[in-house]
PDB file of N, CA, C and O in Angstrom:
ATOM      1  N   UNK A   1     -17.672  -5.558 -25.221  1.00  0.00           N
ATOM      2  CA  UNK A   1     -17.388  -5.434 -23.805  1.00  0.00           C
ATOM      3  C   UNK A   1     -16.801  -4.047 -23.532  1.00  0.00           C
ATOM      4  O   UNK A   1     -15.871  -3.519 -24.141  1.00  0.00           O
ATOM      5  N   UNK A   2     -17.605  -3.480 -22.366  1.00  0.00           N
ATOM      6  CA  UNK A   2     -16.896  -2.369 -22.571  1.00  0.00           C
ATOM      7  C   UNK A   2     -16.322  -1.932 -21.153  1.00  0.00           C
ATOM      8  O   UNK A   2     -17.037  -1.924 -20.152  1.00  0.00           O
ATOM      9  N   UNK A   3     -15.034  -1.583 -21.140  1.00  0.00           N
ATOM     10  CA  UNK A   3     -14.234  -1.140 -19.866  1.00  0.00           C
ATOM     11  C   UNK A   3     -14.749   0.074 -19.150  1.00  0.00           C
ATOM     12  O   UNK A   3     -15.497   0.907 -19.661  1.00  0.00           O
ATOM     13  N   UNK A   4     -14.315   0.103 -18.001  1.00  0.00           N
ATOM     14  CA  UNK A   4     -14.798   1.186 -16.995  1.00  0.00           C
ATOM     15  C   UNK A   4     -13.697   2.331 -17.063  1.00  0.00           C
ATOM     16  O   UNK A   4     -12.492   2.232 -17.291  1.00  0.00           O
ATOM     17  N   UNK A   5     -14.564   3.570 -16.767  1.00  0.00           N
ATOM     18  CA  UNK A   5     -13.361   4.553 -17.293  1.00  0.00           C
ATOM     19  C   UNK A   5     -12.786   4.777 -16.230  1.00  0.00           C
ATOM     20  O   UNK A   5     -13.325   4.657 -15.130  1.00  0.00           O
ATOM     21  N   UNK A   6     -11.360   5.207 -16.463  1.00  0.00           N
ATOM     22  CA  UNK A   6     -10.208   5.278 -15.636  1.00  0.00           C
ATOM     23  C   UNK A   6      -9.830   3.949 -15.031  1.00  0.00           C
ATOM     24  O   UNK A   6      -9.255   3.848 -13.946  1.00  0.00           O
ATOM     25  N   UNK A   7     -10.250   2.752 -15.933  1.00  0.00           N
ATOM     26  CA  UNK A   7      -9.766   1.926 -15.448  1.00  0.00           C
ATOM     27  C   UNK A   7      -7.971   2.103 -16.073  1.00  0.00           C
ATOM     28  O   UNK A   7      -7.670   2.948 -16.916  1.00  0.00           O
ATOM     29  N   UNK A   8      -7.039   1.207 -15.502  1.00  0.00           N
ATOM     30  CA  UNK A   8      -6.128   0.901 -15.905  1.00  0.00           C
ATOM     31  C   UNK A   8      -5.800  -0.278 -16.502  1.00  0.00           C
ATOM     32  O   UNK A   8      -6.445  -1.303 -16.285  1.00  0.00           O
ATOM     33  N   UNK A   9      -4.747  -0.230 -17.322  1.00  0.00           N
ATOM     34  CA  UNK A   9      -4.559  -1.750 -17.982  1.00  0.00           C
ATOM     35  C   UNK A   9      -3.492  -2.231 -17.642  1.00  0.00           C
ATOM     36  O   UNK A   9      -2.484  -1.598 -17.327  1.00  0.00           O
ATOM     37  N   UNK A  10      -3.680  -3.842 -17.692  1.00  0.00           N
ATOM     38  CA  UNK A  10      -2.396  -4.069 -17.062  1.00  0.00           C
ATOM     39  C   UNK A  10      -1.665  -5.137 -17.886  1.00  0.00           C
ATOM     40  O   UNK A  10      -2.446  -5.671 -18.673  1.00  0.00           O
ATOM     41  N   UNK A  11      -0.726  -5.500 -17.938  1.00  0.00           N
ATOM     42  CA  UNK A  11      -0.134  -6.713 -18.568  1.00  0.00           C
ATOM     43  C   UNK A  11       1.247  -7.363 -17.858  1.00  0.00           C
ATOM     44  O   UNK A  11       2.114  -6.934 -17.097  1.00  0.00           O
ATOM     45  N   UNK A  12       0.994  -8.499 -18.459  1.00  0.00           N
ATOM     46  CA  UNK A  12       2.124  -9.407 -17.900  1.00  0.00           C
ATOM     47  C   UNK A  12       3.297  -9.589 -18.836  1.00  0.00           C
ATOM     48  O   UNK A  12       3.182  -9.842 -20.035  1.00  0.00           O
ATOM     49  N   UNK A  13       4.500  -9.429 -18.149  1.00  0.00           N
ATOM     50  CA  UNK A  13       5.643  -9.932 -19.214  1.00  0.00           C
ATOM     51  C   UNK A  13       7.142 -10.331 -18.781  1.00  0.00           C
ATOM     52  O   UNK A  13       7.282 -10.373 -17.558  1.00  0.00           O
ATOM     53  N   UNK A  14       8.334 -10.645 -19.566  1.00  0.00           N
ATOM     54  CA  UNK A  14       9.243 -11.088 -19.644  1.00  0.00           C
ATOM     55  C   UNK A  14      10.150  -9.675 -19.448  1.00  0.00           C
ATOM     56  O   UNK A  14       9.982  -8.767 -20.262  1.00  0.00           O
ATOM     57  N   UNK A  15      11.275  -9.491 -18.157  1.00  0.00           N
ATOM     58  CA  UNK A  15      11.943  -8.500 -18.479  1.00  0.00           C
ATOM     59  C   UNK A  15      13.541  -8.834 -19.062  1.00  0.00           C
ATOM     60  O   UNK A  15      14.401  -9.506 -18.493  1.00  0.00           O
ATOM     61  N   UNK A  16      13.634  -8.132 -20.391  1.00  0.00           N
ATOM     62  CA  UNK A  16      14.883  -8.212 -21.043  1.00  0.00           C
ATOM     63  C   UNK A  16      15.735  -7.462 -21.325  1.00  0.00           C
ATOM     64  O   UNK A  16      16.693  -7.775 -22.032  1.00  0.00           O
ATOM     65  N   UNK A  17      15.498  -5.991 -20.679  1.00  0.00           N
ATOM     66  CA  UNK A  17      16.811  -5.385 -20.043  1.00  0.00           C
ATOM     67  C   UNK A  17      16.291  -4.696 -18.676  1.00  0.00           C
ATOM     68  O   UNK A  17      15.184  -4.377 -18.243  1.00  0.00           O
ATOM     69  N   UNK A  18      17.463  -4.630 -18.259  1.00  0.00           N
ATOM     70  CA  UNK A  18      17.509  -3.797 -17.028  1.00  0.00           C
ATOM     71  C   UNK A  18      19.097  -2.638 -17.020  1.00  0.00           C
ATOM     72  O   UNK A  18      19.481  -1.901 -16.112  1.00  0.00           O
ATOM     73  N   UNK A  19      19.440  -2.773 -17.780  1.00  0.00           N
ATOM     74  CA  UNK A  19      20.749  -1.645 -18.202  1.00  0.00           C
ATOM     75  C   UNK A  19      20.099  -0.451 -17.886  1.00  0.00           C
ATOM     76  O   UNK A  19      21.009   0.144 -17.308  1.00  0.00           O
ATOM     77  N   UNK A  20      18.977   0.428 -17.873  1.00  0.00           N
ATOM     78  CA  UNK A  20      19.351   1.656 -17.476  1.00  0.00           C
ATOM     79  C   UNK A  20      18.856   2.201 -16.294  1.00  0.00           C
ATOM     80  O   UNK A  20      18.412   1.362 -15.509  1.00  0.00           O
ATOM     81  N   UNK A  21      18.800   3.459 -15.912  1.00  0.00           N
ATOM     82  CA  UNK A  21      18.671   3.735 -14.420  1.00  0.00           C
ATOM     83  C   UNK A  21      17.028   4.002 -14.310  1.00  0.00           C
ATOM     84  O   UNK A  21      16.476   5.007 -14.757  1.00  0.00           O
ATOM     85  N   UNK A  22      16.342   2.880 -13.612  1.00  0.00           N
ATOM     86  CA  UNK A  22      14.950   3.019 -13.025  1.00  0.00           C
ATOM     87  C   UNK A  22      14.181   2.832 -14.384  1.00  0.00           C
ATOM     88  O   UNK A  22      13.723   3.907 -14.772  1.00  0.00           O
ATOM     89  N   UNK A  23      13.956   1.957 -15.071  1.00  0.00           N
ATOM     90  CA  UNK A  23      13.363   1.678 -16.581  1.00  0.00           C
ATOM     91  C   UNK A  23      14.172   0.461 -17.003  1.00  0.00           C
ATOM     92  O   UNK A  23      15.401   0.391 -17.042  1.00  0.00           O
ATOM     93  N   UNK A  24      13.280  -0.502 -17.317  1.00  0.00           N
ATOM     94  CA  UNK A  24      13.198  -1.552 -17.353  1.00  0.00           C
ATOM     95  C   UNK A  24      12.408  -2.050 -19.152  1.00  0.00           C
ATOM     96  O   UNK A  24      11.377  -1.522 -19.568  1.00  0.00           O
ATOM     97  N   UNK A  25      13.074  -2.957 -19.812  1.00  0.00           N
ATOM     98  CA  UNK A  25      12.517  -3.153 -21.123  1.00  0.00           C
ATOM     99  C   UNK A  25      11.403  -4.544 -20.767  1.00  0.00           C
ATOM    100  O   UNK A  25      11.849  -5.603 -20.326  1.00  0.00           O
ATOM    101  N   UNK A  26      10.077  -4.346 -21.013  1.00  0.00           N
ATOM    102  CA  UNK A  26       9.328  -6.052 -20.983  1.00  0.00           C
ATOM    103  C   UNK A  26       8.502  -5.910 -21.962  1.00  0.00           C
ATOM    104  O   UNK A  26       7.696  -5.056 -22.334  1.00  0.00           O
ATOM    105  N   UNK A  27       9.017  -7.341 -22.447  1.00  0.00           N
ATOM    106  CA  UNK A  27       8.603  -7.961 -23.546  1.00  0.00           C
ATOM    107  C   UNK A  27       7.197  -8.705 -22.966  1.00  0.00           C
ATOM    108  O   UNK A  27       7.114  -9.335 -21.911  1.00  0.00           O
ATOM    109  N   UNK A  28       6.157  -8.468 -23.907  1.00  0.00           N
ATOM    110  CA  UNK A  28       5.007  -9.102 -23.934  1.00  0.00           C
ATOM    111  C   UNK A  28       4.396  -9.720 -24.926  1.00  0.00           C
ATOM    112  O   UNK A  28       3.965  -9.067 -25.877  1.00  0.00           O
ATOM    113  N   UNK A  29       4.243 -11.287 -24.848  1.00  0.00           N
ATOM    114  CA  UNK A  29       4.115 -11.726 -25.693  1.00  0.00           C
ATOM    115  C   UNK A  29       2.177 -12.194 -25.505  1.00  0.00           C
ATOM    116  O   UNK A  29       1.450 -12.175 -24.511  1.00  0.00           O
ATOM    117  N   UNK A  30       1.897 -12.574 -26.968  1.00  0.00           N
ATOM    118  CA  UNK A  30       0.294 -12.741 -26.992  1.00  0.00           C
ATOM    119  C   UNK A  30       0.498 -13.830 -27.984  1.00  0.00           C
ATOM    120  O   UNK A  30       1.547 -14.054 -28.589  1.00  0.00           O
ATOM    121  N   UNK A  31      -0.793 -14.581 -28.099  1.00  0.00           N
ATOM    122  CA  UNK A  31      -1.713 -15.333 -29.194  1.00  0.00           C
ATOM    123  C   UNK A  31      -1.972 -14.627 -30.265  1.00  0.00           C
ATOM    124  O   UNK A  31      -1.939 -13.548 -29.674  1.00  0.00           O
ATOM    125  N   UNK A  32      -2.196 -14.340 -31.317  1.00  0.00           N
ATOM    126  CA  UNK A  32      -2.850 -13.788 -32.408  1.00  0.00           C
ATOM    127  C   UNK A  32      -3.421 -14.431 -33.729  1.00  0.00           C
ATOM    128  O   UNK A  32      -2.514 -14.665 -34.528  1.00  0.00           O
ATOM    129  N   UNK A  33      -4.367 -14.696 -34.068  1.00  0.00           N
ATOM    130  CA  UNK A  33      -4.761 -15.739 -34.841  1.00  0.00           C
ATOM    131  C   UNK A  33      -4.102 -15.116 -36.788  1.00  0.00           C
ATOM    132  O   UNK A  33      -3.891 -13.967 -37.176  1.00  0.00           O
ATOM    133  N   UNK A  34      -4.032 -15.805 -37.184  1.00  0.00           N
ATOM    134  CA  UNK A  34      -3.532 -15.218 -38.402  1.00  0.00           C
ATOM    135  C   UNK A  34      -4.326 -14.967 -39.478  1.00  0.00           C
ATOM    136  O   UNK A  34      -4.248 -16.016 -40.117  1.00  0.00           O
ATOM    137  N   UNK A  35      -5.026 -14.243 -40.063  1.00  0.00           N
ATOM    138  CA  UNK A  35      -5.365 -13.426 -40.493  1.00  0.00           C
ATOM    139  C   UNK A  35      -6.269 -14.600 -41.620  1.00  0.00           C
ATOM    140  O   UNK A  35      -7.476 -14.841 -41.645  1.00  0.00           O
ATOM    141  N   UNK A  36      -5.225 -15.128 -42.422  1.00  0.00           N
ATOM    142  CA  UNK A  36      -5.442 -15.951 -43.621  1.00  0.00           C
ATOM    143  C   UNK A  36      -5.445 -17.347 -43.412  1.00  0.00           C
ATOM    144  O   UNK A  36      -6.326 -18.068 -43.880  1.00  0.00           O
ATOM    145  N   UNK A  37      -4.418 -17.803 -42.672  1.00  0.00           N
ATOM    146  CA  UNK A  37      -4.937 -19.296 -42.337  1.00  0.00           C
ATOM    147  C   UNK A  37      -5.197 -19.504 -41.154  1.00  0.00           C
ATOM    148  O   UNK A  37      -5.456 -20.702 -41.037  1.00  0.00           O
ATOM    149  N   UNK A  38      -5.305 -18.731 -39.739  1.00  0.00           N
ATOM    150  CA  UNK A  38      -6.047 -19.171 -38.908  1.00  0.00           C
ATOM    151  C   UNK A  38      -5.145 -20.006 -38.140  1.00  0.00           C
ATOM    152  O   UNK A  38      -5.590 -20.652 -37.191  1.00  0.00           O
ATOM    153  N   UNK A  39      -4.277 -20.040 -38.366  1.00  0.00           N
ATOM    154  CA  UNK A  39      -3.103 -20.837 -37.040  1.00  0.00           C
ATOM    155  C   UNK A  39      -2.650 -19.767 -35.803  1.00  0.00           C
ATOM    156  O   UNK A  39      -2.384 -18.624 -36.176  1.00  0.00           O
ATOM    157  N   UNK A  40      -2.579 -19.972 -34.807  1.00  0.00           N
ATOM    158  CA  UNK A  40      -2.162 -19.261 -33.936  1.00  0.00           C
ATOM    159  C   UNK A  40      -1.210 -18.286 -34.109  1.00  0.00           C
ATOM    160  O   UNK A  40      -1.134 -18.486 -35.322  1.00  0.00           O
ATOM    161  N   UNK A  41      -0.394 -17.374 -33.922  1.00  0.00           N
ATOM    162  CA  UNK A  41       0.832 -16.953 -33.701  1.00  0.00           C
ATOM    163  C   UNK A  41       1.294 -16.157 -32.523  1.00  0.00           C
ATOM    164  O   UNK A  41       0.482 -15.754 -31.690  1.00  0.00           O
ATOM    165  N   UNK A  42       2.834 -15.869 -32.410  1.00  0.00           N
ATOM    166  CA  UNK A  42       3.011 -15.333 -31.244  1.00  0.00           C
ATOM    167  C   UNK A  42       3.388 -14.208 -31.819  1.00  0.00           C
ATOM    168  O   UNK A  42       3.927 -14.061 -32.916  1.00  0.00           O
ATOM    169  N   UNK A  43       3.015 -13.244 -30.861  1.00  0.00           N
ATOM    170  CA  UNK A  43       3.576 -12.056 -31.444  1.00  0.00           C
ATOM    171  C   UNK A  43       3.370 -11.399 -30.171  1.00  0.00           C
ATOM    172  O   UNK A  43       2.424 -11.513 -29.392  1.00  0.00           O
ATOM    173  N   UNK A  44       5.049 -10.264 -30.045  1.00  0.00           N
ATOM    174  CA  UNK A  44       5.496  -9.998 -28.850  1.00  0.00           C
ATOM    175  C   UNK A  44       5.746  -8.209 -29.448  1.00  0.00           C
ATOM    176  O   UNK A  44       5.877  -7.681 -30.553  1.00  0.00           O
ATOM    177  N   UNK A  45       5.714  -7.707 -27.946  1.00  0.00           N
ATOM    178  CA  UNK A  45       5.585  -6.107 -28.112  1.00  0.00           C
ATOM    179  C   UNK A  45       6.372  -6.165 -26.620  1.00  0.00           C
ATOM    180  O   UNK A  45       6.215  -6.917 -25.659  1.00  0.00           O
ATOM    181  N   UNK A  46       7.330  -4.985 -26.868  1.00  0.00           N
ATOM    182  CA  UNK A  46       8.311  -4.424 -25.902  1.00  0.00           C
ATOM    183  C   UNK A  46       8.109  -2.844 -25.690  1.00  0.00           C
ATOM    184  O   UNK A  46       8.177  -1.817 -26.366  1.00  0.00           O
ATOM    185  N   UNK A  47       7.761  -3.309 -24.094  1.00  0.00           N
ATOM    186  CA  UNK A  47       7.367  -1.440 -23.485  1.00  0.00           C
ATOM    187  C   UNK A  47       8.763  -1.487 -22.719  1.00  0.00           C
ATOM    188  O   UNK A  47       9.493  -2.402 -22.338  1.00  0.00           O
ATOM    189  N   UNK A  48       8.823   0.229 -22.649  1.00  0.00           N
ATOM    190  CA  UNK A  48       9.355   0.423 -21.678  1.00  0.00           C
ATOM    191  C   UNK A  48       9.037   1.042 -20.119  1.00  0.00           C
ATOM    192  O   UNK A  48       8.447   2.111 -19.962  1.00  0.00           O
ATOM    193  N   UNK A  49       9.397   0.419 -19.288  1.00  0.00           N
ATOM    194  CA  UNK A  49       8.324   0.404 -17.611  1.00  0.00           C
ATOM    195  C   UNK A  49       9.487   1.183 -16.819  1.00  0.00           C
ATOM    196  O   UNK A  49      10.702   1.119 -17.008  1.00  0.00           O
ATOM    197  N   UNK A  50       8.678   2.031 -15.763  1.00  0.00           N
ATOM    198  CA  UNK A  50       9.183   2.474 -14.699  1.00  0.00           C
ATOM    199  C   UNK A  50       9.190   1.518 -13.277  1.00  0.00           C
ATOM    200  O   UNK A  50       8.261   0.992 -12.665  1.00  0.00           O
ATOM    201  N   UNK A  51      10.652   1.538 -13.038  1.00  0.00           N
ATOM    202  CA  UNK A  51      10.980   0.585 -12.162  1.00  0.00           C
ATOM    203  C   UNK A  51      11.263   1.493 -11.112  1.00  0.00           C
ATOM    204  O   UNK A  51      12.454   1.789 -11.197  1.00  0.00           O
ATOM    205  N   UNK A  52      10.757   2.033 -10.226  1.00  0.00           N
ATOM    206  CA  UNK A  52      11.348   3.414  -9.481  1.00  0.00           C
ATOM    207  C   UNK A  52      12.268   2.616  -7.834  1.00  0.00           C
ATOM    208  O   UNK A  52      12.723   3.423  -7.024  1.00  0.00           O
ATOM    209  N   UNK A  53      12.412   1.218  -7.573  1.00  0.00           N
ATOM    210  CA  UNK A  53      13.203   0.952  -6.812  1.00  0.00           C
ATOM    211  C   UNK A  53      14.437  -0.165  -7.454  1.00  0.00           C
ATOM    212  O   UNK A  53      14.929  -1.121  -6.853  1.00  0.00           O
ATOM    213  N   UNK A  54      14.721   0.273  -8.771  1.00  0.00           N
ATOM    214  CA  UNK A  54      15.617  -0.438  -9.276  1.00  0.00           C
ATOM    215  C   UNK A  54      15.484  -2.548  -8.804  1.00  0.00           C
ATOM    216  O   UNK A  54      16.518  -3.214  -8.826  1.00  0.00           O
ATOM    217  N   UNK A  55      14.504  -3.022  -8.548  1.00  0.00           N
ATOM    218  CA  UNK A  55      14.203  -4.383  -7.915  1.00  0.00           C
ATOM    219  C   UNK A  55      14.156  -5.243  -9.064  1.00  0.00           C
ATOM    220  O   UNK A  55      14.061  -6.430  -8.749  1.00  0.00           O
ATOM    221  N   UNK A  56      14.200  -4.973 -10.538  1.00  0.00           N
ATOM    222  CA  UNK A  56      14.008  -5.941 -12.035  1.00  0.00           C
ATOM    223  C   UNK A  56      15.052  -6.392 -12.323  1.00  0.00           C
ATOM    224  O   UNK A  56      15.882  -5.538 -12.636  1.00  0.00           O
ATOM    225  N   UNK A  57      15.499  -7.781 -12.364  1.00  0.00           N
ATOM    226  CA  UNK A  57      16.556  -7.818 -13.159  1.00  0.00           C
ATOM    227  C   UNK A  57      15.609  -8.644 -14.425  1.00  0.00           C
ATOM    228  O   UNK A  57      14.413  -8.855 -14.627  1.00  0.00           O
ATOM    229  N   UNK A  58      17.137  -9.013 -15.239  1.00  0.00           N
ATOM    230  CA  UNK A  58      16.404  -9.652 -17.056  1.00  0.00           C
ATOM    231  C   UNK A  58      16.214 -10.578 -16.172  1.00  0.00           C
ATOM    232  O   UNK A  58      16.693 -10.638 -15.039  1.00  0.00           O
ATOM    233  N   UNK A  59      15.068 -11.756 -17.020  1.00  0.00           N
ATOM    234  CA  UNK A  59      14.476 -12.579 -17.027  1.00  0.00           C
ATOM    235  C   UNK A  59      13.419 -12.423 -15.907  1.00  0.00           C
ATOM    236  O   UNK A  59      12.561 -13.285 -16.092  1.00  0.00           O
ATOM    237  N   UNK A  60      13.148 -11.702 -14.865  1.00  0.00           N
ATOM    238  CA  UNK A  60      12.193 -11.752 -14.061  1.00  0.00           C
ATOM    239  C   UNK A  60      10.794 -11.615 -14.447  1.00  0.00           C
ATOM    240  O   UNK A  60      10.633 -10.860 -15.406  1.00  0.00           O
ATOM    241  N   UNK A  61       9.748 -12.132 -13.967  1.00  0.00           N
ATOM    242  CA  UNK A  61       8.324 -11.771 -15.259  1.00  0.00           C
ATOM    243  C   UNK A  61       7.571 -10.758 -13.682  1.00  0.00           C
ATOM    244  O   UNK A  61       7.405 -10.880 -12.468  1.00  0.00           O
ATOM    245  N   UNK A  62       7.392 -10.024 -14.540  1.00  0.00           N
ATOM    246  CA  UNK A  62       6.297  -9.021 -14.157  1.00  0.00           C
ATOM    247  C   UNK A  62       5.136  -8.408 -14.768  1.00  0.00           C
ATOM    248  O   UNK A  62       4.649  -8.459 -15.897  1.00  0.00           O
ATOM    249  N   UNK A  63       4.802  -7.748 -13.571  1.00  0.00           N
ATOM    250  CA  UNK A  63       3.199  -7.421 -13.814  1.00  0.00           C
ATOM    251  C   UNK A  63       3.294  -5.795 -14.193  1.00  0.00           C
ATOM    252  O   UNK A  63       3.727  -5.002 -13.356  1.00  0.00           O
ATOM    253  N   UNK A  64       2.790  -5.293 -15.724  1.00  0.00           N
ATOM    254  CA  UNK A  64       2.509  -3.585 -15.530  1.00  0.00           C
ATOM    255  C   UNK A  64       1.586  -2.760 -16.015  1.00  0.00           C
ATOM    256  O   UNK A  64       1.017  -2.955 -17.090  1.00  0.00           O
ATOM    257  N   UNK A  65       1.409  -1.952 -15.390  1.00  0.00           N
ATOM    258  CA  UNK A  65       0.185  -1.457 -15.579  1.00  0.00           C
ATOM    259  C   UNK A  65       0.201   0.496 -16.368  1.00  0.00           C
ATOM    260  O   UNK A  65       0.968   1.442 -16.554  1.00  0.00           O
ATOM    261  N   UNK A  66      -0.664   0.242 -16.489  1.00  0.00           N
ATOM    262  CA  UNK A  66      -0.618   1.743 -17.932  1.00  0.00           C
ATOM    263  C   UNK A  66      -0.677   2.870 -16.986  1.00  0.00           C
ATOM    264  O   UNK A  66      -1.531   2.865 -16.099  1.00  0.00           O
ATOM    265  N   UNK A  67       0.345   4.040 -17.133  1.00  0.00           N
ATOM    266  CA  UNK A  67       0.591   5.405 -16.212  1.00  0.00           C
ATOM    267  C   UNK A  67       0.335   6.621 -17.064  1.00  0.00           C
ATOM    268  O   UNK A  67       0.056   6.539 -18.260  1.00  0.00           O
ATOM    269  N   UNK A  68       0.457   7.912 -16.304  1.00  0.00           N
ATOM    270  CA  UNK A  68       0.951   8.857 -17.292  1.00  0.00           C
ATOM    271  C   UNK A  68       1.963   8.950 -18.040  1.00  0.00           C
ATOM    272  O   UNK A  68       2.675   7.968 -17.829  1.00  0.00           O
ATOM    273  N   UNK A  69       2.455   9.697 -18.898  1.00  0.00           N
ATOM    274  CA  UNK A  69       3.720   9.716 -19.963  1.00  0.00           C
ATOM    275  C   UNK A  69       5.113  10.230 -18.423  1.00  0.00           C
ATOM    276  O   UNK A  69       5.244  11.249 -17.745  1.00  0.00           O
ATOM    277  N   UNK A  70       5.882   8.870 -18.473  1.00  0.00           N
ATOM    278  CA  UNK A  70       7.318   9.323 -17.595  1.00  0.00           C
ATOM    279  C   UNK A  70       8.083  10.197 -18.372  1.00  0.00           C
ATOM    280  O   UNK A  70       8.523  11.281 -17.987  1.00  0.00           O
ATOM    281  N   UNK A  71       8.272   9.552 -19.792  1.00  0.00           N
ATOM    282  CA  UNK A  71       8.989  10.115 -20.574  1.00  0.00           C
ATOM    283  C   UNK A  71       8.948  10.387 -22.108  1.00  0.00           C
ATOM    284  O   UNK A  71       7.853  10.809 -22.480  1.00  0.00           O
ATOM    285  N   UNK A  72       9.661  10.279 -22.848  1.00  0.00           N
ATOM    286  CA  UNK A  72       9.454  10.151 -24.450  1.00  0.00           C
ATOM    287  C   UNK A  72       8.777   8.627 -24.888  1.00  0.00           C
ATOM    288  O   UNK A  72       7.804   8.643 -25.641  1.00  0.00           O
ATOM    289  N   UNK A  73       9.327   7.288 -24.389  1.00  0.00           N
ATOM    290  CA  UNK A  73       8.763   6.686 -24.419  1.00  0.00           C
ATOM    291  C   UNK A  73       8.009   5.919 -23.338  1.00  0.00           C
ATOM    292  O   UNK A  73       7.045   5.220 -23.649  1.00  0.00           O
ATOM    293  N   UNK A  74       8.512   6.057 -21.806  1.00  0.00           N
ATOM    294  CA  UNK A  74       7.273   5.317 -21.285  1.00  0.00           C
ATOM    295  C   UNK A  74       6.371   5.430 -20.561  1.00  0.00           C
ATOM    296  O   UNK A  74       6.486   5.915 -19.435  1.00  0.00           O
ATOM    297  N   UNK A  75       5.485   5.086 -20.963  1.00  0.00           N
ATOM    298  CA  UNK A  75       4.483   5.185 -20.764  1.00  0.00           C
ATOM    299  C   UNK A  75       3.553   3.910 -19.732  1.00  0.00           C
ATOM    300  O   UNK A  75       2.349   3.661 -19.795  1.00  0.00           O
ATOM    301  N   UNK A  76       4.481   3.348 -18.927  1.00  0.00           N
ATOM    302  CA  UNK A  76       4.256   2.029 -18.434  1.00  0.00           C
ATOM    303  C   UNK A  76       4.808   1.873 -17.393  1.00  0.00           C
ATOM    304  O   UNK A  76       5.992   1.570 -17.546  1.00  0.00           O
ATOM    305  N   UNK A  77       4.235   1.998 -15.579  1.00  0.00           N
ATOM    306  CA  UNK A  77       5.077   1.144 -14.383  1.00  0.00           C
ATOM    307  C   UNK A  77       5.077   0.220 -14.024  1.00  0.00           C
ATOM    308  O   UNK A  77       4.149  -0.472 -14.444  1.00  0.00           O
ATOM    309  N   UNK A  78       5.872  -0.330 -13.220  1.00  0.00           N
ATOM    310  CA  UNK A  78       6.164  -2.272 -12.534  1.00  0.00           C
ATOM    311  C   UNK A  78       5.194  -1.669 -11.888  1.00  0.00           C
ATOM    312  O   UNK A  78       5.147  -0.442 -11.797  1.00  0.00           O
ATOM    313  N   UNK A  79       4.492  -2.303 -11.474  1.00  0.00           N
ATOM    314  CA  UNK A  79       3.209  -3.015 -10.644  1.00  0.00           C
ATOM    315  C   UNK A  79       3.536  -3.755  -9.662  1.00  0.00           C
ATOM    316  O   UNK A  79       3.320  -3.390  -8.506  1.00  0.00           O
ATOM    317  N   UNK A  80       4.233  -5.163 -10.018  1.00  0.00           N
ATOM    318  CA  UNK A  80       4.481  -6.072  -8.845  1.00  0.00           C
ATOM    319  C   UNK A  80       5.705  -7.598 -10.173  1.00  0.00           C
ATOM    320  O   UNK A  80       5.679  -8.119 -11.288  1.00  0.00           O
ATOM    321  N   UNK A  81       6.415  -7.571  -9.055  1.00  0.00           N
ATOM    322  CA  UNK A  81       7.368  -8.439  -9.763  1.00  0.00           C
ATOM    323  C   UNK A  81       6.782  -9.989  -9.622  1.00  0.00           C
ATOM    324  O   UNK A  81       6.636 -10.258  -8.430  1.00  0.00           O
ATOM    325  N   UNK A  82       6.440 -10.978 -10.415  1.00  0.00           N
ATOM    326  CA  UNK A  82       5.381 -12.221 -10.057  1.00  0.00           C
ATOM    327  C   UNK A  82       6.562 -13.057 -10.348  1.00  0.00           C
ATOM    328  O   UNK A  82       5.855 -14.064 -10.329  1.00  0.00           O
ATOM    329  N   UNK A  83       7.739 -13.535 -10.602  1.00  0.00           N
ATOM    330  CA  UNK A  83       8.709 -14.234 -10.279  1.00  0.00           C
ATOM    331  C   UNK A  83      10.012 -14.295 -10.581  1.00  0.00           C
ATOM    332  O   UNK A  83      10.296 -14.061 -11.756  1.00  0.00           O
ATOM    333  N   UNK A  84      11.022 -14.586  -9.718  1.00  0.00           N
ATOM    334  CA  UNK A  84      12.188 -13.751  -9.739  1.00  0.00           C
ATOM    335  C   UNK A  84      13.105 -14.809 -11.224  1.00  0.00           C
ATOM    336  O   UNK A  84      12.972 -16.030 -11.302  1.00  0.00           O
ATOM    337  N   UNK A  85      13.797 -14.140 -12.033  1.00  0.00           N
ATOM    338  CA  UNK A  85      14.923 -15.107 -12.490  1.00  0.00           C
ATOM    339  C   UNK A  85      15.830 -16.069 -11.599  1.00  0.00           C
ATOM    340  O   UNK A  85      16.315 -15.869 -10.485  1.00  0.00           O
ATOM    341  N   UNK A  86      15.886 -16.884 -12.220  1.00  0.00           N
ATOM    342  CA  UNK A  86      16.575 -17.936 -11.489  1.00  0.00           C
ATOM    343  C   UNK A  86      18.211 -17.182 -11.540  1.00  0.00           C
ATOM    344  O   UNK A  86      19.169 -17.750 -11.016  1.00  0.00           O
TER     345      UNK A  86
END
């Protein structure tokens, strides 16, 4: 399958910090089948996202999508916040 260029990518995830100013840590977790026996697993990867109206707190799940380089590491903005922490 092959993607369209300049498309963007996007992903969904868990946010688990919000400590610094406008950057946000989300955890994304996936399926991954295991290699040797074939049972599912989870396995989770943590970007760091540009939050440019400070609106994330932890636990909120959001939506983000792939940018130019903000900084040393991110490489990733909020998109759209899809539900708030309780």
């Amino acid at each position: 399958m092959m993607e369209k260029r300049g498309e963007r990518k996007t992903l969904a995830g868990k946010v688990v910090s919000d400590r610094m100013d406008k950057t946000v840590v989300v955890s994304v977790t996936r399926l991954a089948r295991h290699p040797a026996y074939g049972k599912y697993v989870k396995r989770s990867v943590k970007y760091m996202a540009h939050d440019g109206k400070d609106e994330c707190k932890t636990g909120d799940m959001v939506e983000i999508v792939e940018c130019r380089p903000l900084s040393k590491l991110k490489r990733w903005r909020v998109s759209s916040v899809v539900e708030k922490a309780r």
